[in-house]
N, CA, C and O atoms as a GROMACS GRO file, in nm:
protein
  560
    1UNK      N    1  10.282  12.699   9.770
    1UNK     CA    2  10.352  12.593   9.841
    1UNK      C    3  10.278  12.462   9.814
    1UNK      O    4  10.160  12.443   9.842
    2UNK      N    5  10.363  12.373   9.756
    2UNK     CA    6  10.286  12.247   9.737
    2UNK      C    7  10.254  12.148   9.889
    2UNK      O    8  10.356  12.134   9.956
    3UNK      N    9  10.161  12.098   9.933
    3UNK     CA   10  10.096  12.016  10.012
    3UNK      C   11  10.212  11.925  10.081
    3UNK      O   12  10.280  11.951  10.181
    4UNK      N   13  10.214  11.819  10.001
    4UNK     CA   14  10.355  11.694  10.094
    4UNK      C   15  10.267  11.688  10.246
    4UNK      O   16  10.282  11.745  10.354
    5UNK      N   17  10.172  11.594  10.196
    5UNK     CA   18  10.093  11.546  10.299
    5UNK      C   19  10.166  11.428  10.386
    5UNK      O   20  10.212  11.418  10.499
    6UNK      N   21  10.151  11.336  10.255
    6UNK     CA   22  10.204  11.210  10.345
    6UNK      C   23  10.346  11.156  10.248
    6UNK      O   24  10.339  11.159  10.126
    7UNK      N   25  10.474  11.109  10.319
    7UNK     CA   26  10.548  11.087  10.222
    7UNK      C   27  10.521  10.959  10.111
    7UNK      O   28  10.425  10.882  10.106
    8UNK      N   29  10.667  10.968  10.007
    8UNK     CA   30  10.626  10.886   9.932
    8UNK      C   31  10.650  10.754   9.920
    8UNK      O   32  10.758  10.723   9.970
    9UNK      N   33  10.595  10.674   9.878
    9UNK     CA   34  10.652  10.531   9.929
    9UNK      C   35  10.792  10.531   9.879
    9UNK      O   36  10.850  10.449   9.950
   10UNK      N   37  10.897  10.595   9.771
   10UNK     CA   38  11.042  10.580   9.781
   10UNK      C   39  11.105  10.646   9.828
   10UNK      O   40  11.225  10.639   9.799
   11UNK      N   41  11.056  10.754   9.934
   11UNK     CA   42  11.129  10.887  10.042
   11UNK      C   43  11.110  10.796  10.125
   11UNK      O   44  11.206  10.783  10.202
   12UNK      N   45  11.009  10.714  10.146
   12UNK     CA   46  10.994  10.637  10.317
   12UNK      C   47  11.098  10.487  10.298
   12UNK      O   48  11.166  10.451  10.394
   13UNK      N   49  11.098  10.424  10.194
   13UNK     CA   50  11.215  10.358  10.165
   13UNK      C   51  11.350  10.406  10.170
   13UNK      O   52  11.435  10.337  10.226
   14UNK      N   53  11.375  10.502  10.125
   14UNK     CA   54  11.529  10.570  10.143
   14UNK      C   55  11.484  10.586  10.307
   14UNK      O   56  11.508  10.492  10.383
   15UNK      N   57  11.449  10.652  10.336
   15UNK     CA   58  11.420  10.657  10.516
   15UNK      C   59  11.466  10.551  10.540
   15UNK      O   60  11.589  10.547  10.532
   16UNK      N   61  11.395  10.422  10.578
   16UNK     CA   62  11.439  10.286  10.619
   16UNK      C   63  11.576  10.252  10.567
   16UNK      O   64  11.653  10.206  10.652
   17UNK      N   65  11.613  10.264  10.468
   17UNK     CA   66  11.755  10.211  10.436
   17UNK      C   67  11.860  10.294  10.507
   17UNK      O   68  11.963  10.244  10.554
   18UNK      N   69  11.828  10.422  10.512
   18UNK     CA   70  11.984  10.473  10.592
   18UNK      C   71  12.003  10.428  10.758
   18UNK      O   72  11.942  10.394  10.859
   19UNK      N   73  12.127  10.454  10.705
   19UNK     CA   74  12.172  10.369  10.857
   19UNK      C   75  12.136  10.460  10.988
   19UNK      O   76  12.154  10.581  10.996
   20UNK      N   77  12.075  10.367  11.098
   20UNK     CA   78  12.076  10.476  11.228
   20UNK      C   79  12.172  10.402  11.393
   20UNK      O   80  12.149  10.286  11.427
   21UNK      N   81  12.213  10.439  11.426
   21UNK     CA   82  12.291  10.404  11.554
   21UNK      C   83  12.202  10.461  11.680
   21UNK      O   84  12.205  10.396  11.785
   22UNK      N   85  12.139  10.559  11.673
   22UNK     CA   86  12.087  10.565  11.772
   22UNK      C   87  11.928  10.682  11.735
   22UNK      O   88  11.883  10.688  11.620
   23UNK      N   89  11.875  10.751  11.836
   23UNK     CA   90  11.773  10.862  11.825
   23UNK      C   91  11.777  10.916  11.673
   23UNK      O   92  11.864  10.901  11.587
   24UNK      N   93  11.658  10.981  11.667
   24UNK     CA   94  11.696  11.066  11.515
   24UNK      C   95  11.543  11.132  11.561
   24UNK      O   96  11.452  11.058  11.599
   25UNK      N   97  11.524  11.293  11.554
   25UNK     CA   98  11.426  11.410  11.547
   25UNK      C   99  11.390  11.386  11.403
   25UNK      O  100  11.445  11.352  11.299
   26UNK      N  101  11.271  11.419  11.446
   26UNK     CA  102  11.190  11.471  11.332
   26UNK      C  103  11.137  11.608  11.327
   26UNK      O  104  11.064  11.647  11.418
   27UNK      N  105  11.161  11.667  11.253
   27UNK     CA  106  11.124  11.825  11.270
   27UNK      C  107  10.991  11.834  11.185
   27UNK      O  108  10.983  11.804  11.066
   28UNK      N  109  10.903  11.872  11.253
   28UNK     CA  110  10.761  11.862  11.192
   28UNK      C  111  10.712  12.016  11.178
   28UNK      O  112  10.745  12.096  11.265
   29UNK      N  113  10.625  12.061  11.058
   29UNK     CA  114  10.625  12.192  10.990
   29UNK      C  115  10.503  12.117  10.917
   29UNK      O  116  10.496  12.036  10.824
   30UNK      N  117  10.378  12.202  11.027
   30UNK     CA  118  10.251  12.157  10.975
   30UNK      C  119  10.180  12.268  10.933
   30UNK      O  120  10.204  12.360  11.011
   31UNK      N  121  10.082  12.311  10.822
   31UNK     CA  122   9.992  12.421  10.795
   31UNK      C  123   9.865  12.313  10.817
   31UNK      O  124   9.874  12.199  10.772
   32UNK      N  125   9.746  12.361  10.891
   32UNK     CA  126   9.626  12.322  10.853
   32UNK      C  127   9.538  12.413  10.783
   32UNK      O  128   9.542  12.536  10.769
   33UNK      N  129   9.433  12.295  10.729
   33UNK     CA  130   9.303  12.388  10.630
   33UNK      C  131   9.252  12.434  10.745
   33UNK      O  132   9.274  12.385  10.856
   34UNK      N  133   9.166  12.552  10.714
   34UNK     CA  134   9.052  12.632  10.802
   34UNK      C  135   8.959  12.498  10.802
   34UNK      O  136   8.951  12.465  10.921
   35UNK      N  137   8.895  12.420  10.732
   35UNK     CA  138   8.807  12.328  10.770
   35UNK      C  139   8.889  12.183  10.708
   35UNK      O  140   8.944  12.171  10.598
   36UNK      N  141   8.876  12.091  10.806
   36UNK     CA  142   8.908  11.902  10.776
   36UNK      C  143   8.866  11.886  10.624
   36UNK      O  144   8.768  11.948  10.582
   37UNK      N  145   8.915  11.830  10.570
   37UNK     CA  146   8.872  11.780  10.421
   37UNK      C  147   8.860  11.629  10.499
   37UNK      O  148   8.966  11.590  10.548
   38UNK      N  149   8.752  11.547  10.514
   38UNK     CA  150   8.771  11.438  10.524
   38UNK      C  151   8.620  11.370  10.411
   38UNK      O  152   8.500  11.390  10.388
   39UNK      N  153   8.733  11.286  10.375
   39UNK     CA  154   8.647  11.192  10.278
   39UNK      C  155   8.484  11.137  10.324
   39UNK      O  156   8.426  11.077  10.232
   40UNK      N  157   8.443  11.144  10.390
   40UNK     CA  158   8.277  11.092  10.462
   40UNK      C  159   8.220  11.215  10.471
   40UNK      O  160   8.097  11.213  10.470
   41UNK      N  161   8.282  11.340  10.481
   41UNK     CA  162   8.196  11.485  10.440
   41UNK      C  163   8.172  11.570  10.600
   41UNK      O  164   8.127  11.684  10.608
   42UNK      N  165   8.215  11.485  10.716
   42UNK     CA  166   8.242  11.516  10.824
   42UNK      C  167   8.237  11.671  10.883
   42UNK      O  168   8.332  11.714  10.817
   43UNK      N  169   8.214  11.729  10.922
   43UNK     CA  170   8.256  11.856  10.943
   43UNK      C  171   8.382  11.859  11.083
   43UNK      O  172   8.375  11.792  11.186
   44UNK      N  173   8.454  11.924  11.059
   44UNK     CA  174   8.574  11.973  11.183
   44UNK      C  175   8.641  12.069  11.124
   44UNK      O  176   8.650  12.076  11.002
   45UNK      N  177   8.690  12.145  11.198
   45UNK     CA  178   8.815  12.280  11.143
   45UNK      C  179   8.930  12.160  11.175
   45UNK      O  180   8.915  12.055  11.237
   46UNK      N  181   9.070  12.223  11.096
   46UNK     CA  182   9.154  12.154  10.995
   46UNK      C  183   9.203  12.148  11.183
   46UNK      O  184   9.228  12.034  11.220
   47UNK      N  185   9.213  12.234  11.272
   47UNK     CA  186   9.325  12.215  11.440
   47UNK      C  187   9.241  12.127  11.506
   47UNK      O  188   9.292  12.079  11.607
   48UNK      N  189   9.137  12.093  11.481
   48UNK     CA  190   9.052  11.992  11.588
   48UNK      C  191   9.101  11.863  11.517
   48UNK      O  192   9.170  11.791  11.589
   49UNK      N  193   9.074  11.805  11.349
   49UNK     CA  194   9.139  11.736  11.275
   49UNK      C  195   9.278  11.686  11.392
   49UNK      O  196   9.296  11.579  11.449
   50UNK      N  197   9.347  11.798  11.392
   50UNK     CA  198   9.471  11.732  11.394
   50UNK      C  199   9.477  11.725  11.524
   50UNK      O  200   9.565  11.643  11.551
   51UNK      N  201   9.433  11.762  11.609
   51UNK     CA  202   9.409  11.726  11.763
   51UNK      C  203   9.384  11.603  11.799
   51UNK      O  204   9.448  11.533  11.877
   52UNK      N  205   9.237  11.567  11.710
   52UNK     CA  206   9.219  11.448  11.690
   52UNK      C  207   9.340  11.308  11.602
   52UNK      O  208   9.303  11.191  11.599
   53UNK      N  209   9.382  11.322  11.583
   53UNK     CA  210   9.522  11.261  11.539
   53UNK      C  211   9.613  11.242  11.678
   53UNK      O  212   9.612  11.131  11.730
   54UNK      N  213   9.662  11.310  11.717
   54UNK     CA  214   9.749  11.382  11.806
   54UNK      C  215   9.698  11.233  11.983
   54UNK      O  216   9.758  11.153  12.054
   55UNK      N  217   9.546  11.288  11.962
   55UNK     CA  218   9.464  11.202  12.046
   55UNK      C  219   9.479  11.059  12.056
   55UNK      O  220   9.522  10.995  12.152
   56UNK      N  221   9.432  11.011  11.929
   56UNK     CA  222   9.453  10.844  11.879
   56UNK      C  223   9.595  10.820  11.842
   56UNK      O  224   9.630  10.709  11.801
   57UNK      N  225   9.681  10.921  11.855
   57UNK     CA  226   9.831  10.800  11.744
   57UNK      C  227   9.869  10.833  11.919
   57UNK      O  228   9.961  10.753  11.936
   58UNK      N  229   9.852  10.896  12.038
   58UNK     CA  230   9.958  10.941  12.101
   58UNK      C  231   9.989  10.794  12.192
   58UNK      O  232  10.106  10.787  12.230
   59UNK      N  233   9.905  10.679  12.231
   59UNK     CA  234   9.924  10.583  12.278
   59UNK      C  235  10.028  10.510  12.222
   59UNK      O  236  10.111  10.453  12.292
   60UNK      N  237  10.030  10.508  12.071
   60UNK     CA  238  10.140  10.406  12.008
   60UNK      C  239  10.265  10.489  11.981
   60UNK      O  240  10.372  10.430  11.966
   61UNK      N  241  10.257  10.674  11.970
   61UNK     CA  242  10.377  10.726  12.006
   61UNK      C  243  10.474  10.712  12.154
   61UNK      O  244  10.596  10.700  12.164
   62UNK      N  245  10.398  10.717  12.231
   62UNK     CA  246  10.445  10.661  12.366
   62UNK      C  247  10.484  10.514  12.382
   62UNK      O  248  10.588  10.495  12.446
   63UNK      N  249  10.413  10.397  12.331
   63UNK     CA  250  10.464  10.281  12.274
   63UNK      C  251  10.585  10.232  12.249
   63UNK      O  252  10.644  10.140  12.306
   64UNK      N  253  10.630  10.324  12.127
   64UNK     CA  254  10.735  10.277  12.077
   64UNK      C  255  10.840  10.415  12.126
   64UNK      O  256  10.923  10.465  12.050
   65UNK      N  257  10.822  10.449  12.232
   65UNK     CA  258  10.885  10.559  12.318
   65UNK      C  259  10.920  10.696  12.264
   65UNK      O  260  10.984  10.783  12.325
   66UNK      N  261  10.880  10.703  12.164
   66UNK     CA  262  10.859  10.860  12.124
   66UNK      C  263  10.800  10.996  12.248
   66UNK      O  264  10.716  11.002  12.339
   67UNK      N  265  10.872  11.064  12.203
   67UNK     CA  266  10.844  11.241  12.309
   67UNK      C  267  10.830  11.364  12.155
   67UNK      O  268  10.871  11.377  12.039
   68UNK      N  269  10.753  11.422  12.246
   68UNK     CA  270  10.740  11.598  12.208
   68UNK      C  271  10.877  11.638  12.257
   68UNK      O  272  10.881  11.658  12.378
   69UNK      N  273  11.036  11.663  12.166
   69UNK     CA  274  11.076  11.731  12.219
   69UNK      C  275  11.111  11.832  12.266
   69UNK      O  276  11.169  11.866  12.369
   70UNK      N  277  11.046  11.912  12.127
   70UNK     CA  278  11.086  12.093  12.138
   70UNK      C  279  10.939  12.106  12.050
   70UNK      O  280  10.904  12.034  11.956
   71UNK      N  281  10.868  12.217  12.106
   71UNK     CA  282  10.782  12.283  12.040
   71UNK      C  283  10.756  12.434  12.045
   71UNK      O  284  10.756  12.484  12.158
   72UNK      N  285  10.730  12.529  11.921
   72UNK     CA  286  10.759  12.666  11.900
   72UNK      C  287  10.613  12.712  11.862
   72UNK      O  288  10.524  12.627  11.855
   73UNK      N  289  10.581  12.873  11.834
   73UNK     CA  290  10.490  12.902  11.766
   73UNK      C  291  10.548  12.966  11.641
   73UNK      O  292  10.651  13.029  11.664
   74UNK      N  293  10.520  12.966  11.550
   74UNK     CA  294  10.556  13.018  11.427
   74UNK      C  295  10.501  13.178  11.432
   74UNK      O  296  10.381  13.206  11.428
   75UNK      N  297  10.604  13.274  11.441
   75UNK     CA  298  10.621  13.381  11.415
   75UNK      C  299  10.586  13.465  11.261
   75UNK      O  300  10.478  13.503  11.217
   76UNK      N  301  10.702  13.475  11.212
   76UNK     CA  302  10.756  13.493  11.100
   76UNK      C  303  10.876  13.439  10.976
   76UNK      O  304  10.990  13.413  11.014
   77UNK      N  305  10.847  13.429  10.860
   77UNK     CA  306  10.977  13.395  10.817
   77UNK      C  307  11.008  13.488  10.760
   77UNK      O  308  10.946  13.555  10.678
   78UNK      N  309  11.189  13.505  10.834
   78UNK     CA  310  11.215  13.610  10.803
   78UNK      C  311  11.375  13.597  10.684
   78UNK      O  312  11.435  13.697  10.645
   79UNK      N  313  11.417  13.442  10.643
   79UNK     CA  314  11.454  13.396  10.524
   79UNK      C  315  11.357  13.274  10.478
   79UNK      O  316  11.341  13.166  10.534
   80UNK      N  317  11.287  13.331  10.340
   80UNK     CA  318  11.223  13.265  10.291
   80UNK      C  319  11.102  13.297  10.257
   80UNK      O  320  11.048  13.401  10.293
   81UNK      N  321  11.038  13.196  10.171
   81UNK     CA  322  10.944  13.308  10.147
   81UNK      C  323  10.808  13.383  10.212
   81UNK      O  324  10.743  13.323  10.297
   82UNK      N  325  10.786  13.463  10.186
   82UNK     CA  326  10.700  13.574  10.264
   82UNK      C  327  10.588  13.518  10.309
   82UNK      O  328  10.545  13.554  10.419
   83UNK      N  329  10.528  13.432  10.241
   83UNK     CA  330  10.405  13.432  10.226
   83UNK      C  331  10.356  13.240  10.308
   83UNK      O  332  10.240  13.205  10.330
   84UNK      N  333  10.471  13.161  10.333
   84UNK     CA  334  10.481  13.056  10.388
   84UNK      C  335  10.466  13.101  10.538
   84UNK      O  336  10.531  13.191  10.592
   85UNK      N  337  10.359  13.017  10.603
   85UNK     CA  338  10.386  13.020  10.737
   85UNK      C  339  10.277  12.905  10.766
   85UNK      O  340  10.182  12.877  10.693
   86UNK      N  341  10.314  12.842  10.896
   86UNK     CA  342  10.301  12.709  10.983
   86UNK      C  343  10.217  12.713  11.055
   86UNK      O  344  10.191  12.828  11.089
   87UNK      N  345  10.154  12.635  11.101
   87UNK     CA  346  10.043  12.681  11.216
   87UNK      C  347  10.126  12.564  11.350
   87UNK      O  348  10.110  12.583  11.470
   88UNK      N  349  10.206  12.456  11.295
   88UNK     CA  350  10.271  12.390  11.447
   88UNK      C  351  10.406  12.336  11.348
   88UNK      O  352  10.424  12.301  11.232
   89UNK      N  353  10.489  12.356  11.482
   89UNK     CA  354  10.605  12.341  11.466
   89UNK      C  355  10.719  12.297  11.598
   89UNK      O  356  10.764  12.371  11.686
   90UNK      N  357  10.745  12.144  11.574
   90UNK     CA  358  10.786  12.091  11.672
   90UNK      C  359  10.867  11.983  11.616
   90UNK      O  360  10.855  11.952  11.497
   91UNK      N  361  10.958  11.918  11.702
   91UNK     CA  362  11.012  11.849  11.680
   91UNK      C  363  11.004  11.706  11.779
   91UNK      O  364  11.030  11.725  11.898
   92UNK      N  365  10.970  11.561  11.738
   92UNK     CA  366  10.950  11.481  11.811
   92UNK      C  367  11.068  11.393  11.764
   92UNK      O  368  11.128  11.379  11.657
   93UNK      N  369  11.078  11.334  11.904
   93UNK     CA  370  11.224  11.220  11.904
   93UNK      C  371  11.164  11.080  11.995
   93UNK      O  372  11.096  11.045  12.091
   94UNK      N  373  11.270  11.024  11.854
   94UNK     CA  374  11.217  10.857  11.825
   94UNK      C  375  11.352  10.793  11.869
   94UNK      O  376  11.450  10.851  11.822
   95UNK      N  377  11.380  10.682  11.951
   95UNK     CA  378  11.466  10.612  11.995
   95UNK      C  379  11.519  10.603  11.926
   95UNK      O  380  11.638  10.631  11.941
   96UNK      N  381  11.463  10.552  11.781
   96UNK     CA  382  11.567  10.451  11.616
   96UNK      C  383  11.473  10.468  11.556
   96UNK      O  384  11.356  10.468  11.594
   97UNK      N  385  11.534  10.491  11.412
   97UNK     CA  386  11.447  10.516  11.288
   97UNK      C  387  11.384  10.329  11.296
   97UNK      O  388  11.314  10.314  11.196
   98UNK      N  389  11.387  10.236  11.353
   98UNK     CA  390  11.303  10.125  11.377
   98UNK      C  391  11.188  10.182  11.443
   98UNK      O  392  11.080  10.139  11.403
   99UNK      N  393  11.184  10.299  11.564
   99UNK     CA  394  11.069  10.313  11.680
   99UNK      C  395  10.975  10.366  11.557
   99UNK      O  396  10.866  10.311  11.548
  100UNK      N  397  11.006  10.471  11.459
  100UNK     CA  398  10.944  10.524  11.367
  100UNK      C  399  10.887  10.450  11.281
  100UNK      O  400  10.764  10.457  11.276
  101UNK      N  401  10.942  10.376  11.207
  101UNK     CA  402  10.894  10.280  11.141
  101UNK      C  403  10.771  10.206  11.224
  101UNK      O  404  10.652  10.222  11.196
  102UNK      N  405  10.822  10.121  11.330
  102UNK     CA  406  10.701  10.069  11.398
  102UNK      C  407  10.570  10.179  11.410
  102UNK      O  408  10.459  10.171  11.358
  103UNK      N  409  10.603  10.240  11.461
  103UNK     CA  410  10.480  10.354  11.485
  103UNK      C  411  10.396  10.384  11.411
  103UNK      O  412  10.280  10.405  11.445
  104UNK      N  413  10.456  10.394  11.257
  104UNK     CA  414  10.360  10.431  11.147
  104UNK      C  415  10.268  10.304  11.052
  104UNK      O  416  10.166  10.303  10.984
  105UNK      N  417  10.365  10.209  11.092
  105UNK     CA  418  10.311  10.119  11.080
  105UNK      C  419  10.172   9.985  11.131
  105UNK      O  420  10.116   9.886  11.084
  106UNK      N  421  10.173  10.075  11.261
  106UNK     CA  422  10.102  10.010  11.383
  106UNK      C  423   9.930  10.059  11.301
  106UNK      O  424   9.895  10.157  11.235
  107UNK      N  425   9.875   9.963  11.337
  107UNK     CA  426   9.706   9.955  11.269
  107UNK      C  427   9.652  10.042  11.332
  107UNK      O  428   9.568  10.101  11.265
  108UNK      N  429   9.668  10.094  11.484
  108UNK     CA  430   9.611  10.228  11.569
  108UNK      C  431   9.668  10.330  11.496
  108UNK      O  432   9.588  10.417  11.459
  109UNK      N  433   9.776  10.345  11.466
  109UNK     CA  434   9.817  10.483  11.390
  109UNK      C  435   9.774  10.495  11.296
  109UNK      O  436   9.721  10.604  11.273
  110UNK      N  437   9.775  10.383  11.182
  110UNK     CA  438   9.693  10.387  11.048
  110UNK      C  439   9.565  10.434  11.034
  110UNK      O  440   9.519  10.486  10.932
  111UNK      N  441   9.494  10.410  11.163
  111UNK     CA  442   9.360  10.463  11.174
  111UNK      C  443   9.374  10.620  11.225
  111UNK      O  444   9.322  10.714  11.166
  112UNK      N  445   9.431  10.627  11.315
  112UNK     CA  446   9.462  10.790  11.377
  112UNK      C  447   9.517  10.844  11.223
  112UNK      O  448   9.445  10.942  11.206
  113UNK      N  449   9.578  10.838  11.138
  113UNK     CA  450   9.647  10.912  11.043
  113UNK      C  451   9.526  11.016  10.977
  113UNK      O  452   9.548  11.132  10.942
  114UNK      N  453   9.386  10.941  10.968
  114UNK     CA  454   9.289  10.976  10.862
  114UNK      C  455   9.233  11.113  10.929
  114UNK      O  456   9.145  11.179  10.874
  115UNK      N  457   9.287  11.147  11.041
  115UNK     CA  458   9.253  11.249  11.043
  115UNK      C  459   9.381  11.392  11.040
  115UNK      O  460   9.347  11.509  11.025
  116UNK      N  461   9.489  11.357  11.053
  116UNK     CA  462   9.573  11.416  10.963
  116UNK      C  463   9.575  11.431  10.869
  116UNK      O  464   9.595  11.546  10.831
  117UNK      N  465   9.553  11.314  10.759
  117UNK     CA  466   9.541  11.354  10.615
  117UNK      C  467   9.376  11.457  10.595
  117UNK      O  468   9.360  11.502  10.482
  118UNK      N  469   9.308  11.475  10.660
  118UNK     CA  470   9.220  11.543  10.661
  118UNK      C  471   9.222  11.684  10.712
  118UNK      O  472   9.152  11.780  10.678
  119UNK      N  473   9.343  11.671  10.825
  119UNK     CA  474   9.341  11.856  10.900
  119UNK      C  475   9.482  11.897  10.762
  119UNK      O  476   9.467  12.007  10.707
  120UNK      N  477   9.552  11.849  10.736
  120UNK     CA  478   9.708  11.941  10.666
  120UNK      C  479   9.672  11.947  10.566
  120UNK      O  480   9.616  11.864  10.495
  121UNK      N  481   9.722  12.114  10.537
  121UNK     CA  482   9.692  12.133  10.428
  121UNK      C  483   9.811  12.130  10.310
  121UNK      O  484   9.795  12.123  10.188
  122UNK      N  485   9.933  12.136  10.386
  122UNK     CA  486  10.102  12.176  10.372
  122UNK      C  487  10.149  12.099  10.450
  122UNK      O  488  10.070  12.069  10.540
  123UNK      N  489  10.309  12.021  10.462
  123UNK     CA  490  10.379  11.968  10.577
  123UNK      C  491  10.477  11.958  10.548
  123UNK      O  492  10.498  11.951  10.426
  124UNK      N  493  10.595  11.953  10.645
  124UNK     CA  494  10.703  11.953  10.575
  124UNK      C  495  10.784  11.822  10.694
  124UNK      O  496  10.765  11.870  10.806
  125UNK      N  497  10.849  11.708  10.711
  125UNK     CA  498  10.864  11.621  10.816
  125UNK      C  499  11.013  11.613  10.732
  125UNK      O  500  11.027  11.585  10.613
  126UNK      N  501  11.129  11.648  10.837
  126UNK     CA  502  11.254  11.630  10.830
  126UNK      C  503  11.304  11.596  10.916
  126UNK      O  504  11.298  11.643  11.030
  127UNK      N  505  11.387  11.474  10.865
  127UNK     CA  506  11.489  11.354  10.963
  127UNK      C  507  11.605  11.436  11.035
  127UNK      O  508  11.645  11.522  10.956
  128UNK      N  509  11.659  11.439  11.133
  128UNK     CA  510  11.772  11.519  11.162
  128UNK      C  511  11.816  11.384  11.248
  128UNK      O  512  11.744  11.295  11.293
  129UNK      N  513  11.968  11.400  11.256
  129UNK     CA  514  12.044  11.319  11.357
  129UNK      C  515  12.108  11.404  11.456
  129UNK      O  516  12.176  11.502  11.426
  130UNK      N  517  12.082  11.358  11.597
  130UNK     CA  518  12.103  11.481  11.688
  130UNK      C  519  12.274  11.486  11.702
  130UNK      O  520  12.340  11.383  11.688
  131UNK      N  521  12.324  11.591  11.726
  131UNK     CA  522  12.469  11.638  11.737
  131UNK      C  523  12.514  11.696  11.889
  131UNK      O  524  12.425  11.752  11.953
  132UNK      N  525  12.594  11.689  11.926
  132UNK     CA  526  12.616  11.803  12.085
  132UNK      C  527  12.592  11.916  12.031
  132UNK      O  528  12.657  11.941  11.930
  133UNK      N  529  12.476  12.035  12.088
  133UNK     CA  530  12.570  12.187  11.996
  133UNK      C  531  12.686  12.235  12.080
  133UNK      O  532  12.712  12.203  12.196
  134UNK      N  533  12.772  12.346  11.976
  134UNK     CA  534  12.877  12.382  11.974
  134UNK      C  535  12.873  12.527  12.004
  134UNK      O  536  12.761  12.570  11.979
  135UNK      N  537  12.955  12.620  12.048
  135UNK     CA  538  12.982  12.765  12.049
  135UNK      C  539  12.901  12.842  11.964
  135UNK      O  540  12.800  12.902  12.002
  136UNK      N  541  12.943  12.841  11.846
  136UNK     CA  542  12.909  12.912  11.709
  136UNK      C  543  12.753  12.878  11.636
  136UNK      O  544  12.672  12.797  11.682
  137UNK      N  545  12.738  12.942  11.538
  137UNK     CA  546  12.667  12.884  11.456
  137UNK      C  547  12.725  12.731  11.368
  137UNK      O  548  12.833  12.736  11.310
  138UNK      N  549  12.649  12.610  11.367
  138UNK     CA  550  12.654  12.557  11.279
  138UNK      C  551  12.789  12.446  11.322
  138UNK      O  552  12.830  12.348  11.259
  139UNK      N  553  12.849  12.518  11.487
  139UNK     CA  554  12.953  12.414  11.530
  139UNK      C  555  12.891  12.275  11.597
  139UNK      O  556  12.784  12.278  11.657
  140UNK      N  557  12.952  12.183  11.585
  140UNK     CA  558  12.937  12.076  11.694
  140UNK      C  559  13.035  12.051  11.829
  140UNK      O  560  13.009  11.960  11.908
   0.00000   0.00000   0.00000
C-alpha cells in the first residue's frame, strides 16, 4: 500500500475549485508507524505522534467549527485487500470546504501537522457530500 501522507498540491487545488453549498465529511483512514519518523530524530511511537497532532490542530479544528463526527475501530476487511488495515478511522465534518481550507492553512495547524507527517505511515482522506440516507443500500 503506497503511503499518501499529505495531499498533492493539484488534488488540494481540484479540492478548492469544486463547488460546495454547504458541510462536506471527510472520511479519514489512518495507518501509523510502530515508531514517529520525525526529522530531529525524536523518539515517540507513530499513536502518541498522532495524539500529539490531534492535541495542537484541535483548537483551530474547533475554530473554524469542525467535529469528530463518526468514529469506528477497524476490524477487518472483508472486500479488499487482505492485508490493508487502519489503525483510526473516522470521519470529521467541516461547515464548507472554506472551514477546511482555513484550517489547514492556519500557522497553528502547520505546526501541529509535523507530527502527523511523522506518526502515518499510510492515509487515505476522502471528501464526501452528506446526503439524507435512504431505505436500501446506496438510496437517498
Amino acid at each position: 500500500m503506497t503511503g499518501h501522507i499529505d495531499p498533492t498540491k493539484e488534488r488540494f487545488a481540484h479540492f478548492r475549485e469544486m463547488p460546495s453549498t454547504g458541510s462536506i465529511h471527510m472520511l479519514n483512514l489512518v495507518r501509523v508507524r510502530a515508531e514517529a519518523a520525525y526529522p530531529d530524530g525524536r523518539k515517540s511511537t507513530g499513536i502518541e505522534a498522532y495524539r500529539a497532532y490531534g492535541r495542537e490542530s484541535k483548537p483551530v479544528f474547533e475554530r473554524v467549527g469542525g467535529r469528530q463526527f463518526w468514529l469506528g475501530r477497524f476490524e477487518l476487511m472483508l472486500i479488499g485487500p487482505a492485508d490493508e488495515r487502519w489503525d483510526l478511522v473516522f470521519i470529521a465534518e467541516y461547515p464548507s470546504k472554506d472551514a477546511f481550507v482555513e484550517m489547514v492553512r492556519d500557522p497553528v495547524y502547520r505546526e501541529a501537522v509535523k507530527h502527523r507527517q511523522a506518526a502515518v505511515e499510510a492515509s487515505r482522506l476522502i471528501r464526501l457530500s452528506p446526503l439524507a440516507p435512504g431505505a436500501g443500500f446506496g438510496e437517498s
